[in-house]
N, C-alpha and C positions, 0 to 999 in steps of 0.2 A: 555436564555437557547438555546443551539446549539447541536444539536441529530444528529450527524454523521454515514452512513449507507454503509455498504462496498457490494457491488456485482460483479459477473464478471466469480468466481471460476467457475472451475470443472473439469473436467477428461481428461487431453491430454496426448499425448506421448513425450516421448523423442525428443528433438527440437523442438519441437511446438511451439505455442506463445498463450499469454492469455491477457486480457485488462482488469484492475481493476477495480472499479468504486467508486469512496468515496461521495458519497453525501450528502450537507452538508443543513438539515430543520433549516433555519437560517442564517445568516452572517459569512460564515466562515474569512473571511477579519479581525475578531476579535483577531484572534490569529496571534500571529509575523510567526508561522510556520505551517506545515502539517506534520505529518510523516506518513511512513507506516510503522508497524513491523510484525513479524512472529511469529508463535513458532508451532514448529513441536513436534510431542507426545516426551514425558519423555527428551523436552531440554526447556532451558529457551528462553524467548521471545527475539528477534534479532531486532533492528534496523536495517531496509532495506535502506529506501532513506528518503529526508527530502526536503520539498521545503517552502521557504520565500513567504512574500504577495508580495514580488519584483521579484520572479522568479527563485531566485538562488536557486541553488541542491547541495546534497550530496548524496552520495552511501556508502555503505557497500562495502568493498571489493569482497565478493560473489555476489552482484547486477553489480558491475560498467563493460560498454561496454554488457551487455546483458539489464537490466532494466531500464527504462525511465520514469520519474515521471514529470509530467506536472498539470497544472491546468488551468482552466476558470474561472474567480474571479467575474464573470458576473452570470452563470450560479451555482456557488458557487460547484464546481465539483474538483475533485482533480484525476486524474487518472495514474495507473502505468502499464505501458508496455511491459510485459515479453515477452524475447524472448530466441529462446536457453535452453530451462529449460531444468532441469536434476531433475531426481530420488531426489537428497537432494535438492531440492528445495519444495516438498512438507510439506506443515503446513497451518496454518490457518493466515490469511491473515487482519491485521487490521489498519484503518490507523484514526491517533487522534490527538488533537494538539500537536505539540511540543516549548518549552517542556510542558511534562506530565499535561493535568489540570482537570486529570480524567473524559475525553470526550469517555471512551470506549464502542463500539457499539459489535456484535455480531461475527462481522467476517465472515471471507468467506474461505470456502474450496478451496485450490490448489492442487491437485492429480498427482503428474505426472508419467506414468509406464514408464517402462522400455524395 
């Protein structure tokens, strides 16, 4: 069993930057992927970025050239790099294996004002 724990959120402004944190009690190496998803109040949950145990990425169109998704398959850590945020970039912030194997942890607040 792999209990993955998202930290990092909270309150910045417009352009800021913020560092995820997914930490993963167990071997995340398990699963072919990482993702991170969103969902901000009253929209449904967003695939942001997604990374393989080999490294390779994907983006969301709304992520890609501002957000960075990286891991350390040592430290079994999975971390996304916001930068540039905007107002609709705020939701809650989760990242689980992909695809879906029902690994979801708590999440983390993203705030960004305006």
């Amino acid at each position: 069993q792999v209990q993955l724990v998202e930290s990092g959120g909270g309150l910045v402004q417009a352009g800021g930057s913020l560092r995820l944190t997914c930490a993963a009690y167990g071997n995340i190496n398990i699963f072919v992927a990482i993702a991170w998803y969103r969902q901000a109040p009253g929209k449904q949950r967003e695939l942001v970025a997604t990374i393989t145990r080999g490294g390779s990425t994907t983006y969301a169109d709304s992520a890609k050239d501002r957000f960075t998704i990286s891991r350390d398959n040592i430290q079994n850590t999975v971390y996304l790099q916001m930068n540039s945020l905007r107002p609709e970039d705020t939701a809650v912030y989760y990242c689980t294996a992909y695809p879906d194997l029902g690994y979801w942890g708590q999440g983390t607040q993203v705030s960004i004002s305006s």
